[in-house]
ROBA-824058 format. One record per atom (N, C-alpha, C): x, z, y; residue in three letters. Coordinates in pm, whole numbers, padded with zeros to 5 digits, always signed. Layout:
N
XZYala
...
This chain:
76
+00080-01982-02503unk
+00023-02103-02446unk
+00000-02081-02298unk
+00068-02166-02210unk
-00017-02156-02073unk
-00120-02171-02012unk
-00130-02106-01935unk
-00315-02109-01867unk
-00315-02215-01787unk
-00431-02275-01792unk
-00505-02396-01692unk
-00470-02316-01528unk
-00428-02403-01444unk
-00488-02359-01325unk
-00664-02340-01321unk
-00761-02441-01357unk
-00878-02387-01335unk
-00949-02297-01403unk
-00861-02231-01508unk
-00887-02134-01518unk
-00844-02007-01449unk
-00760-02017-01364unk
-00694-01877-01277unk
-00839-01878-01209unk
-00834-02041-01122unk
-00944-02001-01029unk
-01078-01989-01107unk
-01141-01975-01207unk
-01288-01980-01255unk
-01281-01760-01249unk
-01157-01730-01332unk
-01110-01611-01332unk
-01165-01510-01184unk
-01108-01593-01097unk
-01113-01520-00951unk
-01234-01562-00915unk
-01262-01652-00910unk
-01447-01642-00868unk
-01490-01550-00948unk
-01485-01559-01023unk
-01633-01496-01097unk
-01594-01316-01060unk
-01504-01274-00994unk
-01457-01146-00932unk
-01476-01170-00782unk
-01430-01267-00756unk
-01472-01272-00560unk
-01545-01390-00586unk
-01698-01383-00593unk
-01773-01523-00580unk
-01754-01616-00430unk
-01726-01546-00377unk
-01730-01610-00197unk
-01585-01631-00180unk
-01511-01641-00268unk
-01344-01673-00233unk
-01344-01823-00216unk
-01301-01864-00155unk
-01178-01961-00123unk
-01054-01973-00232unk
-01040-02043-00313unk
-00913-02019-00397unk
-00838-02210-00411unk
-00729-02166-00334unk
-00636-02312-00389unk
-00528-02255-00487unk
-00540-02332-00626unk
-00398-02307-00732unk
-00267-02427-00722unk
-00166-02351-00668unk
-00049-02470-00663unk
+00018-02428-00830unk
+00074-02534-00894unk
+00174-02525-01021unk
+00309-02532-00958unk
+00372-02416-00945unk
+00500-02419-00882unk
+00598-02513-00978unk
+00610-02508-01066unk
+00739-02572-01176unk
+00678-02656-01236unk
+00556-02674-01255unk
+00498-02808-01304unk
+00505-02765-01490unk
+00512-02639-01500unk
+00511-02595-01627unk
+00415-02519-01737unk
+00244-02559-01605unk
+00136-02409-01618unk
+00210-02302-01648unk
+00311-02224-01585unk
+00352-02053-01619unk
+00386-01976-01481unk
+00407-02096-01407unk
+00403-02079-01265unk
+00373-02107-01167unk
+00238-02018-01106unk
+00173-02088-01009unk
+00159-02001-00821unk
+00095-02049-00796unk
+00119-02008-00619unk
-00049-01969-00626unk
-00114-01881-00600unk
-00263-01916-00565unk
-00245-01858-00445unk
-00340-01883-00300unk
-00381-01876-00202unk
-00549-01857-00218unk
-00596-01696-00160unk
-00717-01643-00195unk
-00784-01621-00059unk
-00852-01675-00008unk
-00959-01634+00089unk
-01068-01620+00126unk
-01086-01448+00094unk
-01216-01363+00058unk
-01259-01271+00154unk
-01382-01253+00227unk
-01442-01154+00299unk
-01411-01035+00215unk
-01416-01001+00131unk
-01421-00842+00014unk
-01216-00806+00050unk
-01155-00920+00113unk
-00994-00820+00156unk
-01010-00761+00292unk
-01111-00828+00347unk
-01143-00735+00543unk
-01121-00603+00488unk
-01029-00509+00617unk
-00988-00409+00648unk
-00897-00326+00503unk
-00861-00400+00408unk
-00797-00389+00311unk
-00628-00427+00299unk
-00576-00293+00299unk
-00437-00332+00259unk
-00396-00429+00183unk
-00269-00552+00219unk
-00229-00668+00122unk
-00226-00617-00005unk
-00161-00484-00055unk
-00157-00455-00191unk
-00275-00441-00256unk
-00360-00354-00202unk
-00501-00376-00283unk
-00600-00498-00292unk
-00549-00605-00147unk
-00637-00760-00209unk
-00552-00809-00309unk
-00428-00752-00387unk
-00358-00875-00404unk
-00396-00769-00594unk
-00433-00645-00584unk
-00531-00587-00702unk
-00628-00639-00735unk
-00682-00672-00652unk
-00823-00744-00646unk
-00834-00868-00762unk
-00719-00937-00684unk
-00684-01069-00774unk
-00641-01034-00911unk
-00541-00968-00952unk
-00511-00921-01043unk
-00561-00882-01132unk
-00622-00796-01088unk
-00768-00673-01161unk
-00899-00820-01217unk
-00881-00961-01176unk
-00974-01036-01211unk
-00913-01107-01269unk
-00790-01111-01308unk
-00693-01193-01421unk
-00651-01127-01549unk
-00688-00954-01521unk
-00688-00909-01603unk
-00567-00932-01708unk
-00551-00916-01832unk
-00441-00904-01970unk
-00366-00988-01920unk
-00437-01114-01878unk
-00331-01262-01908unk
-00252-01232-01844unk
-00206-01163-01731unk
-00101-01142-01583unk
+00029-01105-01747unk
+00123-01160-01735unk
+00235-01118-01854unk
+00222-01198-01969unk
+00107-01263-01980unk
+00106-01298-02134unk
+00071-01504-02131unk
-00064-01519-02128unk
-00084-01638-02064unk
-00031-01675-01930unk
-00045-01631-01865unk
+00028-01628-01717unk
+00145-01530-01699unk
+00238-01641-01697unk
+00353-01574-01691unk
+00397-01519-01515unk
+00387-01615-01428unk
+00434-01534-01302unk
+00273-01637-01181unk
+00252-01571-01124unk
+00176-01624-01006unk
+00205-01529-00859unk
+00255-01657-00760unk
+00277-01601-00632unk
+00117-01586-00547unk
+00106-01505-00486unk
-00020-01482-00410unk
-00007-01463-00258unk
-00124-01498-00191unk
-00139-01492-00059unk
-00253-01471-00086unk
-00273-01363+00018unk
-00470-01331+00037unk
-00496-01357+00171unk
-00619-01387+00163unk
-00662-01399+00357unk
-00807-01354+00335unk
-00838-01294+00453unk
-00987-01343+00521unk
-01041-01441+00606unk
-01161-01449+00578unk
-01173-01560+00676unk
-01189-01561+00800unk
């Protein structure tokens, strides 16, 4: 079953409470989505480890409920 977009983003708050999170549905299919994350907790942090960050707060579903999500991280 596919995941809600508001659930990606309820997912990532509750791991970066102070994020910024917009979810795009790339294919219009919930399995593919775009999120754009912008969190004080990626300052002075390599893209690969903010983009853990996100991940590490999506936990199992990354492969299973969520099949692919493109990411962008920022600070503010």
């Amino acid at each position: 079953m596919p995941m809600a977009a508001g659930d990606i983003e309820r997912l990532i708050l509750d791991a970066l409470p102070d994020a910024h999170v917009t979810i795009e549905d790339l294919a219009g299919d919930g399995d593919h989505y775009r999120a754009t994350v912008t969190s004080a907790a990626f300052a002075g942090l390599p893209r690969v480890k903010q983009h853990k960050l996100v991940y590490d707060a999506l936990g199992s579903r990354m492969g299973g409920e969520l099949h692919a999500l493109a990411l962008i991280t920022r600070t503010p």
